[in-house]
Backbone as CSV, one residue per row, in Angstrom:
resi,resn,N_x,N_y,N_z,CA_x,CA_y,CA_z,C_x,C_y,C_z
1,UNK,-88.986,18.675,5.090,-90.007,19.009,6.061,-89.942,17.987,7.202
2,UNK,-89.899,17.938,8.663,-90.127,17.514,9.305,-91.329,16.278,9.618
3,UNK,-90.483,15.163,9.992,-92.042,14.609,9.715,-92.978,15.149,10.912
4,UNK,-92.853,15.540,11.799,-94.104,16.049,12.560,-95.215,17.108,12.184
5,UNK,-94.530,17.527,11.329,-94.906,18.789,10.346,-96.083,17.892,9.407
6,UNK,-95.426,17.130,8.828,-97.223,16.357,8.139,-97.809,15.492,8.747
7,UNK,-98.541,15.649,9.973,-99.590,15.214,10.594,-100.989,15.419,10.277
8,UNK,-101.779,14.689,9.968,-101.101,13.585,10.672,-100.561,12.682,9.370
9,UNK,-99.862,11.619,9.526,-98.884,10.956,8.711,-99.886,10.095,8.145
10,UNK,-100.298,9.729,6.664,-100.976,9.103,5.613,-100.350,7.855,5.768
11,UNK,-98.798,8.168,5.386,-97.745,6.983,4.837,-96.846,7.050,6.437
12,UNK,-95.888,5.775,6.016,-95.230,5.629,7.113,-93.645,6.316,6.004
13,UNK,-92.968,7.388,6.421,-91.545,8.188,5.917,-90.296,6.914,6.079
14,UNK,-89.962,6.779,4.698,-88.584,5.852,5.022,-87.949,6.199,6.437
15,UNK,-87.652,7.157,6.748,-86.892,7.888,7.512,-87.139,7.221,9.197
16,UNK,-88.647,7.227,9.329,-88.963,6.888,9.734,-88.614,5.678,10.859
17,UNK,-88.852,4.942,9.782,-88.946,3.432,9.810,-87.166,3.096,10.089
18,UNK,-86.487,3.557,9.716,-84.765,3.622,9.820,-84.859,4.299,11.017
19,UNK,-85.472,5.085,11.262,-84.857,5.874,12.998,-84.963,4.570,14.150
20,UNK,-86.628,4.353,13.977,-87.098,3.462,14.939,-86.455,1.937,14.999
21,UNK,-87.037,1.184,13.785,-86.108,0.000,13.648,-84.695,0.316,13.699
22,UNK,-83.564,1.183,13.284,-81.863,0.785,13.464,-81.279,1.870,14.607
23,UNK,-82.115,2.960,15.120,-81.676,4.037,15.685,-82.098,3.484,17.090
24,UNK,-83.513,3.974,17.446,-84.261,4.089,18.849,-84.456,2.766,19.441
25,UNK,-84.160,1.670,18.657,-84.947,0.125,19.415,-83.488,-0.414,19.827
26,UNK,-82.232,0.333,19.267,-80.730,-0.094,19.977,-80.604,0.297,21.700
27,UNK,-81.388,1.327,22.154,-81.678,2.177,23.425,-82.588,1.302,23.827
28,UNK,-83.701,0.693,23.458,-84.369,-0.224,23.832,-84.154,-1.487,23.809
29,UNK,-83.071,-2.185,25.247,-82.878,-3.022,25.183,-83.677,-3.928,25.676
30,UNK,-84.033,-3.735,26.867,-84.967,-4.524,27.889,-86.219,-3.904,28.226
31,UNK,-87.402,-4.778,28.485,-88.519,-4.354,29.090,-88.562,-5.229,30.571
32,UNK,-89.559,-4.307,30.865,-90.075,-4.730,32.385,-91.416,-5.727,32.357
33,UNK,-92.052,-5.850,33.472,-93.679,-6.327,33.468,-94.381,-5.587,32.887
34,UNK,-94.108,-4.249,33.673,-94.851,-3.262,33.035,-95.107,-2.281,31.536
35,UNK,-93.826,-3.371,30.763,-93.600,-2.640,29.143,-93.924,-3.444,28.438
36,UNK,-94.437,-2.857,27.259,-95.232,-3.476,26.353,-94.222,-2.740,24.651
37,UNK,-94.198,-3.415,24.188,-93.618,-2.940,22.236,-94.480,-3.807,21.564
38,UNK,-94.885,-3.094,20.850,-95.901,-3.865,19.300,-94.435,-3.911,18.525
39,UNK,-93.724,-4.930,17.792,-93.236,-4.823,16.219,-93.732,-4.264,15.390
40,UNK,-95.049,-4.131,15.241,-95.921,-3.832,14.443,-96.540,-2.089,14.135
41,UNK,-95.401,-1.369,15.076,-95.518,-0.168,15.652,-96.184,0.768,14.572
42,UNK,-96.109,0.131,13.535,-96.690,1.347,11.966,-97.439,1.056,12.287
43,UNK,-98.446,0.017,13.091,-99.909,0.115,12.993,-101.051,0.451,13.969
44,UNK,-100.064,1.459,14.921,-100.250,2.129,15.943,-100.387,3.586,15.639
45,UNK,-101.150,4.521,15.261,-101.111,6.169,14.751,-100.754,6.640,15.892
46,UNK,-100.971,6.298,17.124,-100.576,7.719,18.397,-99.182,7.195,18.850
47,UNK,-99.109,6.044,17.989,-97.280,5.901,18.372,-96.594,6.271,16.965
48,UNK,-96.837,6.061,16.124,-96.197,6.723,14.898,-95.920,7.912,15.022
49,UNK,-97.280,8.897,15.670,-97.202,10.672,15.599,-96.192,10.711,16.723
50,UNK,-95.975,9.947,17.552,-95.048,10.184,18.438,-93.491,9.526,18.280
51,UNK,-93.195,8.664,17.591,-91.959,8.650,17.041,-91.280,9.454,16.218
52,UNK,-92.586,9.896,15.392,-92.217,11.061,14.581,-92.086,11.943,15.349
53,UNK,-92.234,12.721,16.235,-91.710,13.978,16.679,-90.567,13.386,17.731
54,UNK,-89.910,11.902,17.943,-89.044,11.646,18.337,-87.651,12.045,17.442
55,UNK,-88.117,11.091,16.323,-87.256,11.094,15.036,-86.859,12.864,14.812
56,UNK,-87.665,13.510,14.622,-87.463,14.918,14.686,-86.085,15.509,15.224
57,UNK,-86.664,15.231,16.442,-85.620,16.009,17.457,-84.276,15.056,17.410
58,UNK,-84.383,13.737,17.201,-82.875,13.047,16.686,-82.203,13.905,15.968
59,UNK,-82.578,13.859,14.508,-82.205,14.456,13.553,-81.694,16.170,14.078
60,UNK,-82.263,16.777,14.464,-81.940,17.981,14.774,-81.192,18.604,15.908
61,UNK,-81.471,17.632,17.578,-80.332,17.369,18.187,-79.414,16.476,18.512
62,UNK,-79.670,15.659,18.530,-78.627,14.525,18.671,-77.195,14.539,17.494
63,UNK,-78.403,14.799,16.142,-77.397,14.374,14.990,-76.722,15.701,14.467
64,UNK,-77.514,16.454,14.638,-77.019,18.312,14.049,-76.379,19.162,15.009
65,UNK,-75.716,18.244,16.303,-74.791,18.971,17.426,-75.236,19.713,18.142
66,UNK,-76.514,20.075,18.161,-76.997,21.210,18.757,-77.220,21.232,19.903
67,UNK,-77.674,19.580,20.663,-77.991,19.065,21.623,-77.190,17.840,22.082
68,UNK,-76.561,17.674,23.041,-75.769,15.786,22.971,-76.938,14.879,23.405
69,UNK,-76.175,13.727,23.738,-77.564,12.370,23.314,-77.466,12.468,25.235
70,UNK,-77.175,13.410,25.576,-77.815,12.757,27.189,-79.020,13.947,27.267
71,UNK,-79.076,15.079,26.623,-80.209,16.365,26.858,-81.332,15.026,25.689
72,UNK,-80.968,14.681,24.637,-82.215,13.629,23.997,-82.492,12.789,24.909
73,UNK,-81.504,12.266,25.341,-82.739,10.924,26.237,-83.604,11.537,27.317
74,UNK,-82.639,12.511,28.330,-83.609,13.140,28.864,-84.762,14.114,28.952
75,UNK,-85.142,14.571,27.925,-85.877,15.803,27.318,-86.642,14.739,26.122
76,UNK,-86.161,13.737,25.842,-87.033,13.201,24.771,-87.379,11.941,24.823
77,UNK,-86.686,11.224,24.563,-86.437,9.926,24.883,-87.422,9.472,26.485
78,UNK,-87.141,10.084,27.733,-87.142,9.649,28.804,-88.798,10.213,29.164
79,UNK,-88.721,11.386,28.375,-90.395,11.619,28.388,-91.025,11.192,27.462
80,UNK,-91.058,10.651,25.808,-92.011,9.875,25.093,-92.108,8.417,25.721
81,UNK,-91.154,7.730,26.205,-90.923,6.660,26.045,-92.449,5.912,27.189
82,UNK,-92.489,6.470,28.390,-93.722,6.085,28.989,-95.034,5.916,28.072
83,UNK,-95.178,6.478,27.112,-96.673,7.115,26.287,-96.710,6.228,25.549
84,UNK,-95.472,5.919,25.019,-95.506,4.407,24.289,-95.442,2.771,24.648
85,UNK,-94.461,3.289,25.768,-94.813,1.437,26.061,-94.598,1.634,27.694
86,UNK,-95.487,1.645,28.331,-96.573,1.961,29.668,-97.939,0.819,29.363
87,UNK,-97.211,-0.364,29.689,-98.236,-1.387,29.427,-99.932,-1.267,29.811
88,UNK,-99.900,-0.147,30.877,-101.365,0.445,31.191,-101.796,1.968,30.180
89,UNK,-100.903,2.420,30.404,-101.482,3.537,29.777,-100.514,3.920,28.159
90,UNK,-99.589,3.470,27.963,-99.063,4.044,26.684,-99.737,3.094,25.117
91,UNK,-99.127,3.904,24.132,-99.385,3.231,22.868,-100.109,1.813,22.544
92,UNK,-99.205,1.200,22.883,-99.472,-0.443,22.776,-100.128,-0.926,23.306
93,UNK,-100.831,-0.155,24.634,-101.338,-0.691,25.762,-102.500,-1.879,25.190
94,UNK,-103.740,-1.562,24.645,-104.573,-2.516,24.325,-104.392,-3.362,23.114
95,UNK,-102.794,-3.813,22.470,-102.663,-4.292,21.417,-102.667,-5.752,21.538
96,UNK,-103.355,-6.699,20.890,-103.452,-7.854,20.966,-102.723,-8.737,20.248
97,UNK,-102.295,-7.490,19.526,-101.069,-8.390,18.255,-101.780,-8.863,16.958
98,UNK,-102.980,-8.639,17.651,-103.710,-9.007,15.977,-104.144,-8.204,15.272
99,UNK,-103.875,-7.034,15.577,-104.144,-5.617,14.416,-105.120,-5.705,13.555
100,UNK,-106.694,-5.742,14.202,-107.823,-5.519,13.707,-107.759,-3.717,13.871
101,UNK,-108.381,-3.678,12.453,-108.840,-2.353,12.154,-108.918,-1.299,12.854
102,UNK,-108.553,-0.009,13.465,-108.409,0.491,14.325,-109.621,1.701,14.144
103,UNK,-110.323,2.136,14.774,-111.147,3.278,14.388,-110.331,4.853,15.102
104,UNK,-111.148,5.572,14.748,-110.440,6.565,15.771,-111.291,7.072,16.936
105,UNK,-111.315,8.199,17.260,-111.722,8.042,18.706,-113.093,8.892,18.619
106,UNK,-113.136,9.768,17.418,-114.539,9.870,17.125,-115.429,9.363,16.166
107,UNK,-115.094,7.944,15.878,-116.086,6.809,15.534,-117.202,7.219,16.002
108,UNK,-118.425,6.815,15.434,-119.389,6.391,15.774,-120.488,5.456,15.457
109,UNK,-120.729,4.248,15.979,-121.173,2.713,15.757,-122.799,3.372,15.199
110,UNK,-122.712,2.898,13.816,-123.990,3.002,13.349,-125.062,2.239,14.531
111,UNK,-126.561,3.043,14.309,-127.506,2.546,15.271,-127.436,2.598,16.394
112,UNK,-126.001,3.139,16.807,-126.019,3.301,18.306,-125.170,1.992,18.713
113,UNK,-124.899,0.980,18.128,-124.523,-0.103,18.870,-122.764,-0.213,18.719
């Protein structure tokens, strides 16, 4: 099954974790001012759900011939990659590195506060 297919993701998929760490971070050589990477990227959910449907389309074009790796970077690669590390607006953006508890986005602070 695809990992995009079990969303949202409980566990982090060996598969996973091998795309991003030995596959996708070889393409990621350099950042700018404006780029930001957590190491810590499992502890990011709207970047996980989005590697995972990176990892996806690896596996299915890049690696299963269907597609070559210049239609992935551009069709995949070249459009996730802002969402994730877009030091203003992607993934990582408000990460402090200290990976306090993350809520989600319909939290709501007992008492109002």
């Amino acid at each position: 099954m695809p990992l995009s297919e079990q969303v949202p993701l409980s566990e982090i998929p060996d598969g996973l974790v091998e795309f991003v760490d030995g596959t996708l971070l070889a393409f990621l050589t350099s950042a700018g001012e404006k780029t930001i990477w957590c190491a810590e990227w499992r502890d990011h959910p709207d970047a996980v759900h989005r590697l995972a449907a990176m990892a996806d389309q690896w596996e299915e074009s890049a690696l299963g011939g269907t597609v070559g790796l210049h239609s992935f970077f551009r069709d995949v690669l070249d459009y996730h990659l802002p969402f994730l590390v877009d030091a203003e607006k992607g993934a990582f953006r408000g990460c402090k590195f200290d990976h306090a508890e993350r809520r989600r986005l319909d939290y709501v602070k007992p008492n109002g506060k």
